[in-house]
PQR file with spaces between the fields and no chain letter, atoms N, CA, C, O and H, PARSE charges and radii, in Angstrom:
ATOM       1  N    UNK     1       0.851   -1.168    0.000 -0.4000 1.5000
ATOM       2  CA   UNK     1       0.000    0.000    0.000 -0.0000 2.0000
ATOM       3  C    UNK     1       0.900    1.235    0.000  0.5500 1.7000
ATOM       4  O    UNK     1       1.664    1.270    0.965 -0.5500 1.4000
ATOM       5  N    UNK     2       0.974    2.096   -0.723 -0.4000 1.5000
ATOM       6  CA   UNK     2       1.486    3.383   -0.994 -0.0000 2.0000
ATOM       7  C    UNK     2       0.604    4.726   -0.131  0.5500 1.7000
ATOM       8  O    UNK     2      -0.511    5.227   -0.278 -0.5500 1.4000
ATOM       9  H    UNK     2       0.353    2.066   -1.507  0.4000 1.0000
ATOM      10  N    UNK     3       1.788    4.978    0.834 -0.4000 1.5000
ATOM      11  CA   UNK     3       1.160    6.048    1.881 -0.0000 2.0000
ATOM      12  C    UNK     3       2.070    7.726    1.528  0.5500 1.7000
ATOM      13  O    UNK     3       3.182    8.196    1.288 -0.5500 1.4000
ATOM      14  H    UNK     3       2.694    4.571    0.953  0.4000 1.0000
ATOM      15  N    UNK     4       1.069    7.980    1.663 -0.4000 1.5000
ATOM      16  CA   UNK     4       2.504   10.116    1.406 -0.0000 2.0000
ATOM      17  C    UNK     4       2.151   10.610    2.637  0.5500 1.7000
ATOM      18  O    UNK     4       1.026   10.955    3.000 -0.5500 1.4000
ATOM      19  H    UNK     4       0.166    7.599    1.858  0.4000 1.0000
ATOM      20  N    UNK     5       3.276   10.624    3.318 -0.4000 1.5000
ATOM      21  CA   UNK     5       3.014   11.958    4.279 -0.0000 2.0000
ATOM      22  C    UNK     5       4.073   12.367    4.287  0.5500 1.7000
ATOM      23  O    UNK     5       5.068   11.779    3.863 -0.5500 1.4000
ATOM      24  H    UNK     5       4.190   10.343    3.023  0.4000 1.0000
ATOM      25  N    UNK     6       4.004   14.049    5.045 -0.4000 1.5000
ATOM      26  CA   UNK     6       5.726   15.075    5.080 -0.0000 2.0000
ATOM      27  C    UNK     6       5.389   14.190    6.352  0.5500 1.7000
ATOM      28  O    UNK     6       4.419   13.774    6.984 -0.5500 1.4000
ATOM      29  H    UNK     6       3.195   14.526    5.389  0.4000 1.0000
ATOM      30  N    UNK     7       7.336   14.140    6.345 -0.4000 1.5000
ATOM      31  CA   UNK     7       8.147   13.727    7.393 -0.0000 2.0000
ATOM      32  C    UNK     7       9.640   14.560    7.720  0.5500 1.7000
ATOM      33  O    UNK     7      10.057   15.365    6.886 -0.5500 1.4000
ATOM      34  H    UNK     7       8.125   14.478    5.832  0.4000 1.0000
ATOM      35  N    UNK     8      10.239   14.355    8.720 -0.4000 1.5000
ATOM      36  CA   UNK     8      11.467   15.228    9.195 -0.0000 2.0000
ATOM      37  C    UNK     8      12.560   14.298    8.501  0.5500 1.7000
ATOM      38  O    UNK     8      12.485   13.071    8.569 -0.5500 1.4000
ATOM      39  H    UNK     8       9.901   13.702    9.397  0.4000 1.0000
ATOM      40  N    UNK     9      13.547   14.946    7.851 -0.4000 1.5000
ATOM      41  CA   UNK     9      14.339   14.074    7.443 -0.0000 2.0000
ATOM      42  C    UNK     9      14.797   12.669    8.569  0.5500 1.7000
ATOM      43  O    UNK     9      14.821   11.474    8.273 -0.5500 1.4000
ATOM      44  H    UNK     9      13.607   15.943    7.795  0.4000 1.0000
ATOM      45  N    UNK    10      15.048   13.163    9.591 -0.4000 1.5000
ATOM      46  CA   UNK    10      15.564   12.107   10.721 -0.0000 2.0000
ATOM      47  C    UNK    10      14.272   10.908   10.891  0.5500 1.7000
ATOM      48  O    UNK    10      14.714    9.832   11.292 -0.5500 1.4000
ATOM      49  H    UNK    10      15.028   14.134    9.831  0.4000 1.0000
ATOM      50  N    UNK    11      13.032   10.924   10.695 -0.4000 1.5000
ATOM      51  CA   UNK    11      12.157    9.897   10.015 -0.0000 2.0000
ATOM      52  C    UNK    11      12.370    8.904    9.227  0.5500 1.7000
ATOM      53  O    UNK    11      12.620    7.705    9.354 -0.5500 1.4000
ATOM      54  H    UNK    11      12.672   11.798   10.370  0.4000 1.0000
ATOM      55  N    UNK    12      12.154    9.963    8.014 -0.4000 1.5000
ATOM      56  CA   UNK    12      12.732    9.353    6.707 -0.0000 2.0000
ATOM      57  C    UNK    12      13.772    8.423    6.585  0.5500 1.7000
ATOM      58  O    UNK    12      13.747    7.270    6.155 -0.5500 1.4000
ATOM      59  H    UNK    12      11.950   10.936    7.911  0.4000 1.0000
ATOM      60  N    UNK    13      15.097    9.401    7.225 -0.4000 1.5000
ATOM      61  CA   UNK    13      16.201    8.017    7.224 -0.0000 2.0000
ATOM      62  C    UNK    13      16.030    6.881    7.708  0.5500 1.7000
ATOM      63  O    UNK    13      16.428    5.953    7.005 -0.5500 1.4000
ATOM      64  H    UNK    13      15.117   10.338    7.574  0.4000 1.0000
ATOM      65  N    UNK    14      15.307    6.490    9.232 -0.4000 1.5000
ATOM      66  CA   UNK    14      15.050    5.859    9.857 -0.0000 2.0000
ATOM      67  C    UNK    14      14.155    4.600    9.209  0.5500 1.7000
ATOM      68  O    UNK    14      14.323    3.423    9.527 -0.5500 1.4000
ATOM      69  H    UNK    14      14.984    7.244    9.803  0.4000 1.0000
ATOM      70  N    UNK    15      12.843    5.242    7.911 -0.4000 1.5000
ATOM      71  CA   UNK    15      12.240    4.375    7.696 -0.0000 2.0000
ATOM      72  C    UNK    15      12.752    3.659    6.627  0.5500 1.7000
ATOM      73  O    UNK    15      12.325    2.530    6.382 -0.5500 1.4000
ATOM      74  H    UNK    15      12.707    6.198    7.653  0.4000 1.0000
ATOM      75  N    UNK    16      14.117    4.486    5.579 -0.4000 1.5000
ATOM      76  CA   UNK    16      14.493    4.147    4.734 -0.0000 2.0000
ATOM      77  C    UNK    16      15.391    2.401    4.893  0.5500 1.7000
ATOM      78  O    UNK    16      15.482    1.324    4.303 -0.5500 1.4000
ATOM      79  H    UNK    16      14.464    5.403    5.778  0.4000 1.0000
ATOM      80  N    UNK    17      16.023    3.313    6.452 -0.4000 1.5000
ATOM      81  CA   UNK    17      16.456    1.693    7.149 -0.0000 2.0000
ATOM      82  C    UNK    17      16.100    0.915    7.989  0.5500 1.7000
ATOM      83  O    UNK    17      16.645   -0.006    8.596 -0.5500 1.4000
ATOM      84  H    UNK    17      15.949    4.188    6.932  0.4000 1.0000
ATOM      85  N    UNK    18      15.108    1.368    7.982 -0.4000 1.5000
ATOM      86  CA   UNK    18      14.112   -0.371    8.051 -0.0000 2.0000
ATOM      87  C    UNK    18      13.509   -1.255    7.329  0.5500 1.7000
ATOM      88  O    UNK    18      12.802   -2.217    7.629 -0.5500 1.4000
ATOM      89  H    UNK    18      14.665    2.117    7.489  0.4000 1.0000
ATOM      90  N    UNK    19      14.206   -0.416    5.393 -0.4000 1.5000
ATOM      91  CA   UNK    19      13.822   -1.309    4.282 -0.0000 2.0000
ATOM      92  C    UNK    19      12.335   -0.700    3.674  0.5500 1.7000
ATOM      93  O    UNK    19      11.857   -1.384    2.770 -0.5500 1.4000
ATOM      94  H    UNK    19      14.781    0.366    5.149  0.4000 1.0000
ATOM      95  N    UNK    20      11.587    0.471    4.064 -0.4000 1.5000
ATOM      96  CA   UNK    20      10.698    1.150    3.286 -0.0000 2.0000
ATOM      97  C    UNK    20      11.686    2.007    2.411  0.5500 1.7000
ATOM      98  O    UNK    20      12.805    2.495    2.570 -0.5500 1.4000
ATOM      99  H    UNK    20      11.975    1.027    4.798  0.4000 1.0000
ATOM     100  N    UNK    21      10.567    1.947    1.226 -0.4000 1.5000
ATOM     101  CA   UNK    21      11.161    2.625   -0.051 -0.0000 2.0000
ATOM     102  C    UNK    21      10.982    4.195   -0.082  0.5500 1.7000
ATOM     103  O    UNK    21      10.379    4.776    0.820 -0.5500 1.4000
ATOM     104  H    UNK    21       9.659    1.550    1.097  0.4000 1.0000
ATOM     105  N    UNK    22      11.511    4.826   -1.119 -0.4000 1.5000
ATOM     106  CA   UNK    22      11.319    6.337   -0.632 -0.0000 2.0000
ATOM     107  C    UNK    22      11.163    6.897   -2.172  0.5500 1.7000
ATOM     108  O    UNK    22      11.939    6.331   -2.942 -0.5500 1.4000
ATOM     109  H    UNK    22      12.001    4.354   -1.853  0.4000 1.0000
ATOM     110  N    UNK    23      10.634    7.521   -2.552 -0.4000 1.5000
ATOM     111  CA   UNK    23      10.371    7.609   -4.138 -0.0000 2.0000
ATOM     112  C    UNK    23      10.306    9.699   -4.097  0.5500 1.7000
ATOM     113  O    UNK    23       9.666   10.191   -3.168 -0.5500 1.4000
ATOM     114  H    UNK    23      10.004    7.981   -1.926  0.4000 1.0000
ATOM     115  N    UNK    24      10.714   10.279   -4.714 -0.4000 1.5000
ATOM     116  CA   UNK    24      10.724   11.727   -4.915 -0.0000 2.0000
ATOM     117  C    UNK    24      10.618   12.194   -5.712  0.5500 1.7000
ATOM     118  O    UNK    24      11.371   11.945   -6.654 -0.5500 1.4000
ATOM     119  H    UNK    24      11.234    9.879   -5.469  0.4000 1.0000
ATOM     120  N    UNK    25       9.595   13.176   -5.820 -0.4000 1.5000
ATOM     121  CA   UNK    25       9.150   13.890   -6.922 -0.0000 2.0000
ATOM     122  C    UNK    25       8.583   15.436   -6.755  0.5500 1.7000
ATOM     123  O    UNK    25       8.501   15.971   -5.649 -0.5500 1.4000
ATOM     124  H    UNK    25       8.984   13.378   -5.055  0.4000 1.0000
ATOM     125  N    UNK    26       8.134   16.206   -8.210 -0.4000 1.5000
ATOM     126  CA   UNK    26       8.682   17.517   -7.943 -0.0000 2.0000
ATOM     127  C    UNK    26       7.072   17.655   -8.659  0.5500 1.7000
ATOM     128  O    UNK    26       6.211   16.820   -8.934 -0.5500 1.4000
ATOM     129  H    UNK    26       8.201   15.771   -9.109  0.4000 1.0000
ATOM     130  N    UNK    27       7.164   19.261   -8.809 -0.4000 1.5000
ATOM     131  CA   UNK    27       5.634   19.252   -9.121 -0.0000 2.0000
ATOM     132  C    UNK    27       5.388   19.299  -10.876  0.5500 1.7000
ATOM     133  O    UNK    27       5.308   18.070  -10.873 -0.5500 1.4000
ATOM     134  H    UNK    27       7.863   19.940   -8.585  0.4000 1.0000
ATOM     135  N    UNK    28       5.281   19.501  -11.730 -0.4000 1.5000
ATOM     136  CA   UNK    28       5.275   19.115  -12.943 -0.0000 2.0000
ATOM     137  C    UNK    28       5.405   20.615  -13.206  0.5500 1.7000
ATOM     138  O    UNK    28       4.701   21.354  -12.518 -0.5500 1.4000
ATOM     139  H    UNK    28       5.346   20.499  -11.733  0.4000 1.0000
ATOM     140  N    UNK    29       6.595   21.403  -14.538 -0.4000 1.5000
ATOM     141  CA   UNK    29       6.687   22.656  -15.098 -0.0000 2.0000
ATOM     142  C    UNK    29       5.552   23.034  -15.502  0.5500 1.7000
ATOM     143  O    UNK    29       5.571   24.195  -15.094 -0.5500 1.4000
ATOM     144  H    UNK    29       7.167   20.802  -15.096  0.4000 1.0000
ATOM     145  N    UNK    30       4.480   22.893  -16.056 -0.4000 1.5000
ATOM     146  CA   UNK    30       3.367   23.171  -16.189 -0.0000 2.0000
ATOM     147  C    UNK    30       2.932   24.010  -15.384  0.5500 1.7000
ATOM     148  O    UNK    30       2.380   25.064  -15.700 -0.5500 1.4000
ATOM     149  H    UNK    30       4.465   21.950  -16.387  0.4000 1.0000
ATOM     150  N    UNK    31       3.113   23.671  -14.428 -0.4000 1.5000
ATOM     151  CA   UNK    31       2.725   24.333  -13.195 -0.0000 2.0000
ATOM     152  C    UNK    31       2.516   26.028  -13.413  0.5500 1.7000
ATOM     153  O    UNK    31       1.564   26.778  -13.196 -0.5500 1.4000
ATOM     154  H    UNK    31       3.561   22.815  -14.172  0.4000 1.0000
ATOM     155  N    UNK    32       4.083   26.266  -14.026 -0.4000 1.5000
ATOM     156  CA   UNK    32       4.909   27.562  -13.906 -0.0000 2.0000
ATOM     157  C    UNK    32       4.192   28.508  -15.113  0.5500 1.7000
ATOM     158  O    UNK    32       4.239   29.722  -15.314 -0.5500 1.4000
ATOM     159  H    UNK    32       4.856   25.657  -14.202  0.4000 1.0000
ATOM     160  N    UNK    33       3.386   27.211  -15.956 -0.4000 1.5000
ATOM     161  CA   UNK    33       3.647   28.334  -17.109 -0.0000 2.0000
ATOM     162  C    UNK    33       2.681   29.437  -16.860  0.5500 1.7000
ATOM     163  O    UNK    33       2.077   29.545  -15.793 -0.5500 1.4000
ATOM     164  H    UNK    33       3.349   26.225  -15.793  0.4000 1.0000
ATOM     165  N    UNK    34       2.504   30.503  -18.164 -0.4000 1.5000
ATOM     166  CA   UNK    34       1.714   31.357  -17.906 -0.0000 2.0000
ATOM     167  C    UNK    34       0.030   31.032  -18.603  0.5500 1.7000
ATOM     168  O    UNK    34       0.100   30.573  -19.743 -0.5500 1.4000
ATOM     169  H    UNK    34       2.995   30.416  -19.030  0.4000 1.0000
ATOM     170  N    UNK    35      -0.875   31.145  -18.266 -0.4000 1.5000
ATOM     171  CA   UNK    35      -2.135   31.063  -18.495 -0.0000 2.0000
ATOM     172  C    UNK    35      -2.560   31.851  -19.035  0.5500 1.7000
ATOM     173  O    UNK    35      -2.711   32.989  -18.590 -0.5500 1.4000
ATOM     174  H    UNK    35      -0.932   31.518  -17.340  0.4000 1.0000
ATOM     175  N    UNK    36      -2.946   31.383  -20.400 -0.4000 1.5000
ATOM     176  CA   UNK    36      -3.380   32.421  -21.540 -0.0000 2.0000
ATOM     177  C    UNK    36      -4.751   32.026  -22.105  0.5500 1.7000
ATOM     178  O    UNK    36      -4.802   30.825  -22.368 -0.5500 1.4000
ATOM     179  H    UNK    36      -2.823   30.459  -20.761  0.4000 1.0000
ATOM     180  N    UNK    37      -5.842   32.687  -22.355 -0.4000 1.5000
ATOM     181  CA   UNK    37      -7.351   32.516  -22.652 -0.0000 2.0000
ATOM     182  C    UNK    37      -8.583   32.312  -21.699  0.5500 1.7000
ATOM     183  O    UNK    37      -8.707   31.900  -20.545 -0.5500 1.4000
ATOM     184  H    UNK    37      -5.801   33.663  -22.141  0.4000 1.0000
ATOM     185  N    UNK    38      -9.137   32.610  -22.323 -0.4000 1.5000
ATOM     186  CA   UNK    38      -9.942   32.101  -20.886 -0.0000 2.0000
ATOM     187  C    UNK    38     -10.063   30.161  -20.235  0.5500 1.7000
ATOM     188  O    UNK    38      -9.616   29.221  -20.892 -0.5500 1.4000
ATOM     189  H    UNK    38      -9.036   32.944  -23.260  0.4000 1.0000
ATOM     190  N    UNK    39     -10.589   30.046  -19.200 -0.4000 1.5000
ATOM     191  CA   UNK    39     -10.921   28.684  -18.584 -0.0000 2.0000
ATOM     192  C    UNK    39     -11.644   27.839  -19.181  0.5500 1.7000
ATOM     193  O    UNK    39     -12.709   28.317  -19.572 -0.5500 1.4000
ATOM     194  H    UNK    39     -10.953   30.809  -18.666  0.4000 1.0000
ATOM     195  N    UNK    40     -11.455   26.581  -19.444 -0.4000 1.5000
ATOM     196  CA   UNK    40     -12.103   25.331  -19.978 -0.0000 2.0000
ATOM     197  C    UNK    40     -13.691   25.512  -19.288  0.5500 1.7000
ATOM     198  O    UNK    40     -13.886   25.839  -18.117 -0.5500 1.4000
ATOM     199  H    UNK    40     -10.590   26.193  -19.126  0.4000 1.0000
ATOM     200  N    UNK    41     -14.580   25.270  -20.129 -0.4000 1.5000
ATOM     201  CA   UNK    41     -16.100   24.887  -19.742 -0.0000 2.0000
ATOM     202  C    UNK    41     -16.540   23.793  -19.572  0.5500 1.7000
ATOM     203  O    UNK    41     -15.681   23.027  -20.009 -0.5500 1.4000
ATOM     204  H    UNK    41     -14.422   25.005  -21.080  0.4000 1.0000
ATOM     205  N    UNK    42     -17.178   23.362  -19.284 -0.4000 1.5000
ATOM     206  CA   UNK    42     -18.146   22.150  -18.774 -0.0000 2.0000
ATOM     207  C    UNK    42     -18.744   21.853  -20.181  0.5500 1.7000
ATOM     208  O    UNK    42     -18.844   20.693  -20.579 -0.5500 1.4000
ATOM     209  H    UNK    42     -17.876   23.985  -18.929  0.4000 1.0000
ATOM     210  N    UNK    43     -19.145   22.938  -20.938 -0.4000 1.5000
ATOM     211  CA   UNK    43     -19.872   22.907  -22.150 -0.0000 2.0000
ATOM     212  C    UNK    43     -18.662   22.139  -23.151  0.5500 1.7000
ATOM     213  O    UNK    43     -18.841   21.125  -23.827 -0.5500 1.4000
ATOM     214  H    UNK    43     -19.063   23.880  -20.615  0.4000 1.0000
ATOM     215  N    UNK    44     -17.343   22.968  -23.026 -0.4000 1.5000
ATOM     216  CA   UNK    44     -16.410   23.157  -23.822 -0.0000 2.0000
ATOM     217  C    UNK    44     -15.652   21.476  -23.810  0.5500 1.7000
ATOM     218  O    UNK    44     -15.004   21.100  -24.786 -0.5500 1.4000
ATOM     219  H    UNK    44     -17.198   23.791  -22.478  0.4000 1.0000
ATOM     220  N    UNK    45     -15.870   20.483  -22.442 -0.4000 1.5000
ATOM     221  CA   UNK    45     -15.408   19.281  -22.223 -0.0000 2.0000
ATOM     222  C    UNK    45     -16.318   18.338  -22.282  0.5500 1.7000
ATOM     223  O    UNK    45     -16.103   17.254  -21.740 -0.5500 1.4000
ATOM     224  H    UNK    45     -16.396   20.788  -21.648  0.4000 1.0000
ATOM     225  N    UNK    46     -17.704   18.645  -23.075 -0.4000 1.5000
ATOM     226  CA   UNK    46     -18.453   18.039  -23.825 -0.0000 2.0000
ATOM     227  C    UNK    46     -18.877   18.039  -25.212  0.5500 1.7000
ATOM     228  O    UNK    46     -19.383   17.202  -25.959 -0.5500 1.4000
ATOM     229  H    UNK    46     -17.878   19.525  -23.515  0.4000 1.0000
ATOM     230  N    UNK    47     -18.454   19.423  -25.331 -0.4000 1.5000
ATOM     231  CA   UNK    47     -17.934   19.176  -26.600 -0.0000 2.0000
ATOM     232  C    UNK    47     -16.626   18.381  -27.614  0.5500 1.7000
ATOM     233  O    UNK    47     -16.530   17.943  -28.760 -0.5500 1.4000
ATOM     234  H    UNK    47     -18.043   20.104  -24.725  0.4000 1.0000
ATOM     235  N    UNK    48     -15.733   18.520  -26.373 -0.4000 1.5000
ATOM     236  CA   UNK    48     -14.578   17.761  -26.803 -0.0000 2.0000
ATOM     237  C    UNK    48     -15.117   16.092  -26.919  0.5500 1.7000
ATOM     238  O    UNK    48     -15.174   15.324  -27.879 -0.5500 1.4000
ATOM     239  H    UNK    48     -15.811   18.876  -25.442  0.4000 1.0000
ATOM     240  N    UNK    49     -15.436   15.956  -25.622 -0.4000 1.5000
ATOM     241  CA   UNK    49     -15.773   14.558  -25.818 -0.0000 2.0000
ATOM     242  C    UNK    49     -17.170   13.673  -27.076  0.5500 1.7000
ATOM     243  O    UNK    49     -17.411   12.551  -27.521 -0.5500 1.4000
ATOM     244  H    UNK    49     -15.390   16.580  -24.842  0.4000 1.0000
ATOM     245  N    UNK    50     -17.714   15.052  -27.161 -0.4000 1.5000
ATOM     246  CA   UNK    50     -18.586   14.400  -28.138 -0.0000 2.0000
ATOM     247  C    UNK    50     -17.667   14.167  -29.752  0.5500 1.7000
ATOM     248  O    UNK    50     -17.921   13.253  -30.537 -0.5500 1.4000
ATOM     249  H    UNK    50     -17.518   15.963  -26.800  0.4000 1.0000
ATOM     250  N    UNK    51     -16.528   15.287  -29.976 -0.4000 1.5000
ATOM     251  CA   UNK    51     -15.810   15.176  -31.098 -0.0000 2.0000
ATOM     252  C    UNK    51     -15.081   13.562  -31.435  0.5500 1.7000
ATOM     253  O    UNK    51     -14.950   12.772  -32.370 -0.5500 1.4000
ATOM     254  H    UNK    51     -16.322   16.029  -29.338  0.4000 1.0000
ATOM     255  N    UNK    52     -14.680   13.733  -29.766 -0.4000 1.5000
ATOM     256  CA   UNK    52     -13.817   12.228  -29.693 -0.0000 2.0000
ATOM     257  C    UNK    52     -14.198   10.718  -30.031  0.5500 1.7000
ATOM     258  O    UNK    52     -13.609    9.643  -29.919 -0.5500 1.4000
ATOM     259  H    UNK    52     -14.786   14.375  -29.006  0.4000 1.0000
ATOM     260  N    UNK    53     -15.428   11.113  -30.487 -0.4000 1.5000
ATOM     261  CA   UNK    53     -16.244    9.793  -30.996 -0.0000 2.0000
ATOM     262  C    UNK    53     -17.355   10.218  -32.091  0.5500 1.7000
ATOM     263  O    UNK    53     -18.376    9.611  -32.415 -0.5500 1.4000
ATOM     264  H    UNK    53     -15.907   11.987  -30.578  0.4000 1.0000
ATOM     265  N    UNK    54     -16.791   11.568  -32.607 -0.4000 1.5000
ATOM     266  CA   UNK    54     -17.370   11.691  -33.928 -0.0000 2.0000
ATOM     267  C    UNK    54     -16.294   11.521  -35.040  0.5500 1.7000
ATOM     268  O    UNK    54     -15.305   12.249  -35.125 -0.5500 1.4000
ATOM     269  H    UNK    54     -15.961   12.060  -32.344  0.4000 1.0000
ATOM     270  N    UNK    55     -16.552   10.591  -35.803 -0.4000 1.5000
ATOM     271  CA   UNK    55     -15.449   10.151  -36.749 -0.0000 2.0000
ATOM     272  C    UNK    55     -15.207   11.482  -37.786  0.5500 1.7000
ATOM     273  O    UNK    55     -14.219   12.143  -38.107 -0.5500 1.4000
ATOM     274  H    UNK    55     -17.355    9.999  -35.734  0.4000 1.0000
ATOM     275  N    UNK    56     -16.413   11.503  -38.073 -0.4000 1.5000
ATOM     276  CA   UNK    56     -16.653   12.259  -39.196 -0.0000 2.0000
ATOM     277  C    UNK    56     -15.659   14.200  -38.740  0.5500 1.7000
ATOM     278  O    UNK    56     -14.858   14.914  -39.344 -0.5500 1.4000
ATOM     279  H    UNK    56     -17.215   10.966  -37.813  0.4000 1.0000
ATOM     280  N    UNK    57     -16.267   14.257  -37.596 -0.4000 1.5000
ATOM     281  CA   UNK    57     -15.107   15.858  -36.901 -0.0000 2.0000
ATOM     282  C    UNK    57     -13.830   15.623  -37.087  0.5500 1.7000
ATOM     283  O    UNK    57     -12.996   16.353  -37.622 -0.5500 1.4000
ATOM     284  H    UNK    57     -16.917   13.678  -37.105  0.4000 1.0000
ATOM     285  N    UNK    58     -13.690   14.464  -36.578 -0.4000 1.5000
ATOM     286  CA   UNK    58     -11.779   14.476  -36.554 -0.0000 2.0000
ATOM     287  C    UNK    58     -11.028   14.223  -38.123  0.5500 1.7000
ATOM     288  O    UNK    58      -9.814   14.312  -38.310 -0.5500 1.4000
ATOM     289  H    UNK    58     -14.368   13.871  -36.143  0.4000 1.0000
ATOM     290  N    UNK    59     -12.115   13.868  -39.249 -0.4000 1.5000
ATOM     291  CA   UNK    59     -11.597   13.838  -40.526 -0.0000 2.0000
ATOM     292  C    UNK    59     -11.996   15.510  -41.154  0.5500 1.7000
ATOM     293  O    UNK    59     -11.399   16.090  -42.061 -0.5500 1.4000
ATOM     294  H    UNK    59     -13.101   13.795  -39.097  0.4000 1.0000
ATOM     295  N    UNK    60     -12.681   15.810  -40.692 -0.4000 1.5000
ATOM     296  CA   UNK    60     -13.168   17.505  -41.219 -0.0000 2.0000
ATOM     297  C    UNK    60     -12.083   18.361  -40.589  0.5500 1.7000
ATOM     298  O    UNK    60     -11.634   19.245  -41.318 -0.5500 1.4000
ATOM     299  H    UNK    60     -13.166   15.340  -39.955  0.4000 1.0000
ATOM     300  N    UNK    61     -11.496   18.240  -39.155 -0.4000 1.5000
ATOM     301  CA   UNK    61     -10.607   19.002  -38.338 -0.0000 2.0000
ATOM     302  C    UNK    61      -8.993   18.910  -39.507  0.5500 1.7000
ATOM     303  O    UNK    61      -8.247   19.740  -40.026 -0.5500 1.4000
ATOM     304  H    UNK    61     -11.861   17.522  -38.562  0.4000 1.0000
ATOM     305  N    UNK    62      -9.093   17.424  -39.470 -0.4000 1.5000
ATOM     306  CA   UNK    62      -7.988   17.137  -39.977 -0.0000 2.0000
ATOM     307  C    UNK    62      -7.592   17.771  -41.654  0.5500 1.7000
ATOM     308  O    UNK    62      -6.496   18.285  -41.877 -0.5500 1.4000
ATOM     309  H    UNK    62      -9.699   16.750  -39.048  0.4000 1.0000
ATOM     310  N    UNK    63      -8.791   17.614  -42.852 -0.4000 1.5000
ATOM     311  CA   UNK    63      -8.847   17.872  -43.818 -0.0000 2.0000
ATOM     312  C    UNK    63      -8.961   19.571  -43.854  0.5500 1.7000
ATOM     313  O    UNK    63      -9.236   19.992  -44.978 -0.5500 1.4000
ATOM     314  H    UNK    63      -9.681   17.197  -42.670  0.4000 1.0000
ATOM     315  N    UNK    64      -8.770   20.762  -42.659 -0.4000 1.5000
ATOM     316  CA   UNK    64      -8.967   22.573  -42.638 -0.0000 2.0000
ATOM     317  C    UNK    64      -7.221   22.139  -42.685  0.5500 1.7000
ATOM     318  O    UNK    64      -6.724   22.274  -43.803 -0.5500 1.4000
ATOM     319  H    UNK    64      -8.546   20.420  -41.746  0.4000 1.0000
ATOM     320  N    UNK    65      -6.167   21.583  -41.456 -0.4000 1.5000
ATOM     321  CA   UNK    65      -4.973   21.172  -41.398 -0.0000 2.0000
ATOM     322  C    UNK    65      -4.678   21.326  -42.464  0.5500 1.7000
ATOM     323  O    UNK    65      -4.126   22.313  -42.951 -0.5500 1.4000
ATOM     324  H    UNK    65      -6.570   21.474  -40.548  0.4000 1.0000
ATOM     325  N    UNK    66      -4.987   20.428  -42.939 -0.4000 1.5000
ATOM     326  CA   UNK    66      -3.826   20.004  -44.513 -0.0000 2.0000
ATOM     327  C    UNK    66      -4.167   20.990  -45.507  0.5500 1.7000
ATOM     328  O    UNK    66      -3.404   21.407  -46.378 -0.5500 1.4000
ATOM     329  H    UNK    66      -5.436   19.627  -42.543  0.4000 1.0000
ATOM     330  N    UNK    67      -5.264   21.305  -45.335 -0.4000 1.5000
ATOM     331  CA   UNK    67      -5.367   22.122  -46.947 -0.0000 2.0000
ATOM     332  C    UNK    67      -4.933   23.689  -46.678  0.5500 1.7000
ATOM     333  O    UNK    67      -5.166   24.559  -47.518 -0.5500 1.4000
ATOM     334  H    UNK    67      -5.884   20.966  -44.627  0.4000 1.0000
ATOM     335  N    UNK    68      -4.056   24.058  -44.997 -0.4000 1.5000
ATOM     336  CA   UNK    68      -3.670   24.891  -44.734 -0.0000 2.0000
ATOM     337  C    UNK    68      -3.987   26.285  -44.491  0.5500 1.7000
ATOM     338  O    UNK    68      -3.105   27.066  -44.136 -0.5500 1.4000
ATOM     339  H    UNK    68      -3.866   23.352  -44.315  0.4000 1.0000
């Protein structure tokens, strides 16, 4: 079972040697970037999803692409 909690380093070492594993990670750059447009909709992530299983959108999306 995989548990997260902050701990004091002097913990940590302790649990490291008693043979628990210790895994570290950072928060993803994304994070940082800057936010440009407005916010995703509810409307706007049903629309996506309705595209995602319309065959016919993703060959029309694709065919504005190519013809540039």
């Amino acid at each position: 079972m995989t548990i997260v909690k902050p701990a004091e380093p002097r913990t940590i070492d302790l649990l490291v040697a008693s043979g628990v594993t210790m895994d570290t990670w950072s928060l993803p750059a994304e994070l940082d970037e800057i936010k440009n447009g407005r916010p995703i909709t509810h409307d706007d992530l049903l629309e996506f999803h309705d595209k995602l299983h319309d065959n016919s959108s993703w060959n029309e999306a694709l065919s504005h692409l190519l013809d540039g």
